[in-house]
C-alpha positions as CSV (number, residue, x, y, z in Angstrom):
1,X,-22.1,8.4,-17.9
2,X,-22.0,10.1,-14.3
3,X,-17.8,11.5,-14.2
4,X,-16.6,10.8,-10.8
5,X,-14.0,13.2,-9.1
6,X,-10.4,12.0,-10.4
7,X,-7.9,10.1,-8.1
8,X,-4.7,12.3,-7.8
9,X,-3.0,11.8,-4.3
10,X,-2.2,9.6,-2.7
11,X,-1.1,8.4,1.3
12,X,1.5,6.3,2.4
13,X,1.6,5.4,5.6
14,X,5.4,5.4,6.8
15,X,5.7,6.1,10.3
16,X,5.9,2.6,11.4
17,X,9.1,1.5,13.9
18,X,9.3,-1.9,11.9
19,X,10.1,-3.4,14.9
20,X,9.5,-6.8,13.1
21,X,12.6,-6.4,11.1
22,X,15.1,-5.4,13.9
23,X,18.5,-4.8,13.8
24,X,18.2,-4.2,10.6
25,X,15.6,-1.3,11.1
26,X,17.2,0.2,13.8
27,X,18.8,3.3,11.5
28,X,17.5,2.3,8.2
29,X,13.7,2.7,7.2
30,X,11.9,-0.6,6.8
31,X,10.4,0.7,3.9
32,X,13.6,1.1,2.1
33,X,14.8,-2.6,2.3
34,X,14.9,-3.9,-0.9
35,X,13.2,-6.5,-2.8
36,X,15.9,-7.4,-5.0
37,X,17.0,-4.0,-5.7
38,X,14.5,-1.7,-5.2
39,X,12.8,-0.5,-2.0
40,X,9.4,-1.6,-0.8
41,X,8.1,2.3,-0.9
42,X,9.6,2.4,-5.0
43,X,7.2,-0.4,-5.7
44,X,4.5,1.4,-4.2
45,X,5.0,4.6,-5.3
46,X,5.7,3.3,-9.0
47,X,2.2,1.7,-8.9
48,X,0.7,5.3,-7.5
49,X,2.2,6.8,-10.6
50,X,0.8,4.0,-13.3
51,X,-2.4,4.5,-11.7
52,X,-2.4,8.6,-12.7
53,X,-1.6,9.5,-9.5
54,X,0.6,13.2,-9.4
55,X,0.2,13.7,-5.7
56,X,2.6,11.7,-2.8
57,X,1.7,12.2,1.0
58,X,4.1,10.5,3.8
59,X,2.7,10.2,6.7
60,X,6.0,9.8,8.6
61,X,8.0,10.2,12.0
62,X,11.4,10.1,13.6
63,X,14.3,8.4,12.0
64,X,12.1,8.4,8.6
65,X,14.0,11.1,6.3
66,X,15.8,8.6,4.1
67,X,12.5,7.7,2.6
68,X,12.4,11.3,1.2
69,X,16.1,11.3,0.5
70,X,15.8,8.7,-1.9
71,X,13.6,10.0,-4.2
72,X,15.8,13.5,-4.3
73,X,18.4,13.7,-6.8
74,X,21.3,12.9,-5.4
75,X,23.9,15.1,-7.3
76,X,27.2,13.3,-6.1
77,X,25.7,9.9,-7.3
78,X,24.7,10.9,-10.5
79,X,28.2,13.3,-11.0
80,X,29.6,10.3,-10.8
81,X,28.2,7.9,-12.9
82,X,28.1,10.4,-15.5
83,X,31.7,10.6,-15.2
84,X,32.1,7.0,-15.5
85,X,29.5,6.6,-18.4
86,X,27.4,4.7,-16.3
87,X,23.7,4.1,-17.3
88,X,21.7,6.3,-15.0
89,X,18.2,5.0,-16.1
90,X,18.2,3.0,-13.2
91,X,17.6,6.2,-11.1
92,X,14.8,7.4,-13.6
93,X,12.0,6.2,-10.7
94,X,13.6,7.8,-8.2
95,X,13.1,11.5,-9.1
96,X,10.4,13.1,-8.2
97,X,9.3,16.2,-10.1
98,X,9.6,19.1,-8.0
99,X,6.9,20.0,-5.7
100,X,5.1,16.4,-5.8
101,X,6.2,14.8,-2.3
102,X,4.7,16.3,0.1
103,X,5.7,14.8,4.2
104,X,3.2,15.1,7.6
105,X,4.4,13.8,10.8
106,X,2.5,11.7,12.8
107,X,4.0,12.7,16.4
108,X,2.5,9.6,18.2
109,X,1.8,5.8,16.9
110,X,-2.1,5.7,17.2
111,X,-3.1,3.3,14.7
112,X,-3.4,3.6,10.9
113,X,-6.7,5.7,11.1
114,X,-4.7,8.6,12.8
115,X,-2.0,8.4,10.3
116,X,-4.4,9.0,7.4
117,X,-6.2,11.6,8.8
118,X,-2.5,13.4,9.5
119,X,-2.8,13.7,6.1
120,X,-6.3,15.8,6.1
121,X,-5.1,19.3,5.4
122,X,-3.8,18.1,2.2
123,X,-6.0,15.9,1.0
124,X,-8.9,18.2,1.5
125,X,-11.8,17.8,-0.3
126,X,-10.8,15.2,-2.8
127,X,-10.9,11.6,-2.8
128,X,-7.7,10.2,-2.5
129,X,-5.9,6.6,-2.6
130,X,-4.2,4.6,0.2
131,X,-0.9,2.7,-0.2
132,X,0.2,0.7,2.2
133,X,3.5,-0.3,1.3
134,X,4.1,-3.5,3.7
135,X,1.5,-5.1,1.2
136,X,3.6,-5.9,-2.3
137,X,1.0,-6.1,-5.0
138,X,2.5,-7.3,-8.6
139,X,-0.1,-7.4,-11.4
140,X,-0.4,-6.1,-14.7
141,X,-2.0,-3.5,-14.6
142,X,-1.1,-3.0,-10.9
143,X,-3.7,-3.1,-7.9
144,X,-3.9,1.0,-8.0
145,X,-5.0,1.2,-11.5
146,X,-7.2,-1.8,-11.7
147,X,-9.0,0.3,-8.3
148,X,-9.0,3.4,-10.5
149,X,-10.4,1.4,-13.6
150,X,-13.3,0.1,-11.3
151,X,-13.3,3.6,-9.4
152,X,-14.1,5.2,-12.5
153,X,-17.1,3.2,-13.4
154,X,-18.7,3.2,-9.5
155,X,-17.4,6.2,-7.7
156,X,-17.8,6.4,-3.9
157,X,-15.1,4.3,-2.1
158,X,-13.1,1.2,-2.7
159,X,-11.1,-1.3,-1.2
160,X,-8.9,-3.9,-2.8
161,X,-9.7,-7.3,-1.3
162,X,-7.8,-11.1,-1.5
163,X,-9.5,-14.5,-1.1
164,X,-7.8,-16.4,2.2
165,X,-8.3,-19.6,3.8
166,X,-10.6,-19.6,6.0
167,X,-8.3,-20.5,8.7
168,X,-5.9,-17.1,8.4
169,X,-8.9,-14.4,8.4
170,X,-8.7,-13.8,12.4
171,X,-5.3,-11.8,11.0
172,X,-7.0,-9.2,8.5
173,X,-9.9,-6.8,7.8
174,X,-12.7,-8.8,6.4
175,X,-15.5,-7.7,4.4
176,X,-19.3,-8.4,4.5
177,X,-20.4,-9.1,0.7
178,X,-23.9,-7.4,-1.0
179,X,-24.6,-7.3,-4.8
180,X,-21.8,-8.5,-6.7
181,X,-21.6,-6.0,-9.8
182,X,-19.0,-7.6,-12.0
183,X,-16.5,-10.5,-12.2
184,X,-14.1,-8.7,-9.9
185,X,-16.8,-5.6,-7.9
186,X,-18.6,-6.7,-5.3
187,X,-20.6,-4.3,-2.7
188,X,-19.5,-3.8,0.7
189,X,-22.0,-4.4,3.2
190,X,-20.0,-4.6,6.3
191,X,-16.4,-4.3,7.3
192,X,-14.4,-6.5,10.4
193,X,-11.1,-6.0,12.2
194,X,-9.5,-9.1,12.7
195,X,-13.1,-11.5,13.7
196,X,-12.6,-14.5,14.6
197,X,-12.9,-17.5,12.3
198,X,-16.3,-18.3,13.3
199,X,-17.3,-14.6,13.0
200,X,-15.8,-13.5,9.7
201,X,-18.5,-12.6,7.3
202,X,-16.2,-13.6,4.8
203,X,-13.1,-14.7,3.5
204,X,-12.2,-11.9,1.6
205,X,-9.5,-9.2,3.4
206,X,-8.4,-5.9,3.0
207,X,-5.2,-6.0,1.3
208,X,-3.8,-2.1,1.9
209,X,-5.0,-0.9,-1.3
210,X,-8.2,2.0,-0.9
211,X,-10.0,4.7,-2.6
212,X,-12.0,6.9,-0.1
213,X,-13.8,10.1,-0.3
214,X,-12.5,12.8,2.1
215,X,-15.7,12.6,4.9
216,X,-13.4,9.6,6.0
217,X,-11.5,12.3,7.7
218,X,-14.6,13.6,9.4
219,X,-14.9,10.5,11.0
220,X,-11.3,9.4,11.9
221,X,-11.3,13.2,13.7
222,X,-13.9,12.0,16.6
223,X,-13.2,8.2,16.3
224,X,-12.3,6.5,19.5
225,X,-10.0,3.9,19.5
226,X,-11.1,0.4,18.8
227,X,-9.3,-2.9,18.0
228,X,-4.9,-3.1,19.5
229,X,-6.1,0.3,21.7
230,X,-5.7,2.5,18.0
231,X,-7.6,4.6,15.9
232,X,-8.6,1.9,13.2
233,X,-9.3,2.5,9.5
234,X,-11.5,0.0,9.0
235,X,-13.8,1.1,11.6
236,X,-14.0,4.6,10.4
237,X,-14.8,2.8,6.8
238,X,-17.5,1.0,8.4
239,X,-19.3,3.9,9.6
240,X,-19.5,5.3,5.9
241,X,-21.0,2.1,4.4
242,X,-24.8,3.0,3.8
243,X,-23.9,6.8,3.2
244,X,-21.9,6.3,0.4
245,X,-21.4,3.7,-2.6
246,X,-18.7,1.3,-1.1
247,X,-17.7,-1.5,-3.4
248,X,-14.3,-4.2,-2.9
249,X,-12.2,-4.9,-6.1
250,X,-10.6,-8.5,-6.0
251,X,-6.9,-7.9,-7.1
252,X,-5.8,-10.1,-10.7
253,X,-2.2,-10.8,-9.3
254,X,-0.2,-11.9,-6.8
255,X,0.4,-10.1,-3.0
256,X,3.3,-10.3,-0.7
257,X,3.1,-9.6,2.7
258,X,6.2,-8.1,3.7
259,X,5.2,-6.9,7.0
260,X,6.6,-10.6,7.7
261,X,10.0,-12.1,7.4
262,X,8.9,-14.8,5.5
263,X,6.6,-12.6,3.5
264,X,9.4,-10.7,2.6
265,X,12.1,-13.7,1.6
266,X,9.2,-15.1,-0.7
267,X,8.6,-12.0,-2.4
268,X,12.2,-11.4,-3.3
269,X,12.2,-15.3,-4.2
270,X,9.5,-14.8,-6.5
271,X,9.9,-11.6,-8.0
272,X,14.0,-12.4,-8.6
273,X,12.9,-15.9,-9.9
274,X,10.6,-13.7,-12.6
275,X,13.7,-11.2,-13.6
276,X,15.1,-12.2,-17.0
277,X,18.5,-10.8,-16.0
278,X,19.0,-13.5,-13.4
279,X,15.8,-15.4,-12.9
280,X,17.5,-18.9,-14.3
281,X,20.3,-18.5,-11.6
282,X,18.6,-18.0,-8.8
283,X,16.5,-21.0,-9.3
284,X,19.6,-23.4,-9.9
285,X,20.7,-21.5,-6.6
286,X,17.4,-22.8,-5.3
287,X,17.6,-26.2,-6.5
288,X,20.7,-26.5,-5.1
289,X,19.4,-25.5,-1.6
290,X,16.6,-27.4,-1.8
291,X,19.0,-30.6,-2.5
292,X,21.0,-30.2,0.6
């Protein structure tokens, strides 16, 4: 059995403005609103973590500190719970060990291609994973380790992808489909930007989830700019398809996309309505709204 490298870090792109989300972006993070009561970036980096992931890379700008902040300890808080015999548990998530966040600015907004290879000095020569944290993924096992499962057996890069209608692919990355190796691998044969209906190869998008091998960042460093005027990942992934294995890994659960106001009220909706601490009230507060 050929051993493939092991997937250890991991990027999050953070730098966004989340302009989409305004006012109430305008001094906090969009990446720390919560869904129910954890931020986005928890759910991510909790899924890193159950994936075997040690390594956390934010690729972030102005205004984004908090995001660090709140996986410091924060002394005060805790003082005081203590004091007060609260349960601190809660806060268990939110402490990183010492030494494994690591933060690179990304000076100027060109495209998510740029931010990732920000992150190049630090990834070096490893193969590393891609969070993107606007994109909720709930599934047991999460979307990271179900890409590390498959990683393990293929090597080479992945991608996790989700089957659309038809109608919504001209808003994603879409893949072109080759062999397809097991119920949920399928070979990667091509990779579009946002085609249009009549040009998608398929209906299966990229749903922020990747494993790449570190030439990426050879490519992103000489890449012009392509779809929206940015440095695109996807077209930097495209060029590596035919040098290296490149397979897409069709996620077993559900995805949120909370890059989108609606997006994000349904995934607090549905992950609230799945919490046995208050799952049966909030759908008799539904009900009731829905009666009105």
């Amino acid at each position: 059995m050929t051993t493939h490298k092991p997937i250890k870090k991991a990027v999050f792109p953070v730098a966004g403005l989340g302009t989409r989300f305004l006012p109430a972006t305008k001094a906090i993070p969009k990446e720390l609103l919560p869904i129910v009561d954890r931020p986005l970036i928890q759910y991510a980096v909790d899924e890193a973590r159950e994936a075997g992931i040690e390594q956390i890379i934010f690729v972030t700008g102005r205004g984004k500190t908090a995001i660090v902040e709140h996986f410091d300890v924060a002394y005060e808080l805790e003082s005081t719970m203590s004091e007060r015999g609260k349960d601190m548990s809660v806060l268990d998530p939110t402490r990183a060990t010492p030494g494994d966040i690591i933060t690179v600015r990304q000076q100027v907004p060109l495209g998510l291609g740029h931010a990732i290879w920000c992150a190049r000095a630090i990834v070096g020569d490893e193969p590393f994973a891609i969070l993107l944290p606007d994109e909720l993924m709930i599934g047991e096992p999460g979307c990271m380790k179900q890409m590390v499962e498959a990683y393990n057996e293929v090597g080479g890069n992945l991608i996790s992808v989700l089957e659309v209608p038809e109608d919504e692919v001209s808003s994603y990355g879409v893949i072109a489909t080759g062999a397809q190796v097991s119920d949920t691998l399928t070979e990667v044969t091509g990779l579009v930007e946002k085609p249009k209906r009549e040009d998608a190869p398929s209906n299966k998008i990229i749903s922020g989830r990747y494993i790449l091998q570190p030439e990426v960042m050879r490519v992103l460093e000489d890449q012009e700019k392509g779809a929206g005027g940015e440095i695109q990942l996807t077209d930097a992934m495209a060029r590596m398809i035919g040098n290296q294995p490149f397979h897409a890994v069709t996620f077993a659960g559900n995805r949120y996309d909370c890059g989108s106001k609606t997006g994000f009220v349904e995934a607090t909706l549905a992950l609230a309505l799945e919490r046995e601490d208050m799952g049966a009230e909030v759908r008799a507060i539904a009900e009731r709204l829905l009666a009105r």
